[in-house]
C-alpha positions in Angstrom: 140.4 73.1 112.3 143.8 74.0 114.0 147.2 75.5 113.1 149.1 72.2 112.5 152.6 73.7 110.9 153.3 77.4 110.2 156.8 78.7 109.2 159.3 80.7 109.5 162.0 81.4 106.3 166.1 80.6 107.4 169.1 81.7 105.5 170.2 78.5 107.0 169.0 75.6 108.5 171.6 74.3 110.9 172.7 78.2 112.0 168.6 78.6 112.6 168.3 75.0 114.2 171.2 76.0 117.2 169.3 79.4 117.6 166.2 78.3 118.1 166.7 75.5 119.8 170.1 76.3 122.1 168.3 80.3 122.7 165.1 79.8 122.3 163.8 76.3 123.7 162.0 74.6 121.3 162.5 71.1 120.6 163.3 69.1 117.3 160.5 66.9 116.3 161.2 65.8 112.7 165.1 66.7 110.8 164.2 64.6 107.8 167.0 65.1 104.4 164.9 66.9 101.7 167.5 66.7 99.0 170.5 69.7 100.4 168.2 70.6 102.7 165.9 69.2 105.4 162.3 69.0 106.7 163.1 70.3 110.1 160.5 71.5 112.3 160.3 72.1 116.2 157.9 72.6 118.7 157.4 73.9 122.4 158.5 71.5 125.0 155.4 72.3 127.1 153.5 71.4 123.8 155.2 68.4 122.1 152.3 67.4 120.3 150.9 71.3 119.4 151.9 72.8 116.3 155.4 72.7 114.7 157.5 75.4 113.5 159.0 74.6 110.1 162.1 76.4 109.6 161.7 76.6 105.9 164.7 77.7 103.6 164.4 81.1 102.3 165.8 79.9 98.7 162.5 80.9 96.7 163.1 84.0 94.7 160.0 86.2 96.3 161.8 84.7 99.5 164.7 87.8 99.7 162.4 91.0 98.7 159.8 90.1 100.9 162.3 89.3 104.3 164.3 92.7 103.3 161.2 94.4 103.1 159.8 93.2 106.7 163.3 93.9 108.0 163.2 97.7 106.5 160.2 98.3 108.1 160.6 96.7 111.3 157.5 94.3 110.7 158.5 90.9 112.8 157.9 88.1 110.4 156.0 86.1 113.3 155.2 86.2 117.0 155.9 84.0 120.2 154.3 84.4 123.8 156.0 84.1 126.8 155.3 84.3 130.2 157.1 87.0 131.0 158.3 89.7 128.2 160.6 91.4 130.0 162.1 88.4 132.1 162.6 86.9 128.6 164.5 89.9 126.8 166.8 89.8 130.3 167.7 86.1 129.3 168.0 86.7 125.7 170.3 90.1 126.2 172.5 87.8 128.4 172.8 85.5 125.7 174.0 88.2 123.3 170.5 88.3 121.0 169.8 91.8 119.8 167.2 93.5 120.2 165.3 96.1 117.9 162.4 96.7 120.0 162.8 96.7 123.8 159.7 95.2 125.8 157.5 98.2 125.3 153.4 98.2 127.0 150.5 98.1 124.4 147.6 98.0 126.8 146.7 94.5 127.8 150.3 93.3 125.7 154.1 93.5 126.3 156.0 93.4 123.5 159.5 92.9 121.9 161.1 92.4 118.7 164.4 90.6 118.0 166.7 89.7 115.5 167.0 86.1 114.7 170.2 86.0 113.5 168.9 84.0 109.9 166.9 87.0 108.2 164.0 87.8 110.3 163.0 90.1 113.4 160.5 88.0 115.4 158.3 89.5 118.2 158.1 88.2 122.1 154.4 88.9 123.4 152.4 88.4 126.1 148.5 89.2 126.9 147.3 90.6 131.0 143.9 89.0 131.9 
């Protein structure tokens, strides 16, 4: 068994396509029309065939609660790795993303947490050997 798509809820999928795409890196691998909206997923481009991030829209009603909940309570919604935590907020801050956790040592991880402009705060990690 293996993670083949997981997913991440978007007030909008366009605004959320340019973010994580143009800021982020990933890749587009499917933007299929689903009715107004679209089956659009990405993936790493060091991982093209790994799993795929669906950015899913956030129009279910248990959708809204649970988001401004997350959001209250500073909970990110998911987590990416990077190389480099701190290198990565640098590039991000540059970019104008806004941060509500600064890269901050957990014993063997590096975290931080960030805003992703289309509902969610999403953490940066990364494990020392």
């Amino acid at each position: 068994m293996k993670i083949y798509i997981t997913s991440v809820f978007v007030d909008d999928q366009a605004k959320a396509r340019e973010f994580y795409t143009k800021v982020l890196g990933f890749v587009v691998k499917h933007d299929i029309p689903v009715g107004e909206d679209c089956w659009l997923t990405l993936t790493s481009p060091d991982a093209l065939a790994g799993p795929e991030l669906l950015l899913e829209p956030s129009g279910h009603p248990a959708v809204a609660p649970f988001r401004e909940a997350l959001v209250s309570d500073g909970i990110p919604f998911t987590s990416f790795a990077v190389e480099d935590v701190n290198a990565e907020y640098e590039r991000m801050l540059a970019l104008g993303v806004v941060f509500t956790q600064p890269p901050t040592e957990m014993g063997p991880v590096t975290t931080a947490v960030f805003d992703d402009t289309c509902g969610n705060l999403i953490q940066l990690s990364n494990y020392k050997d």
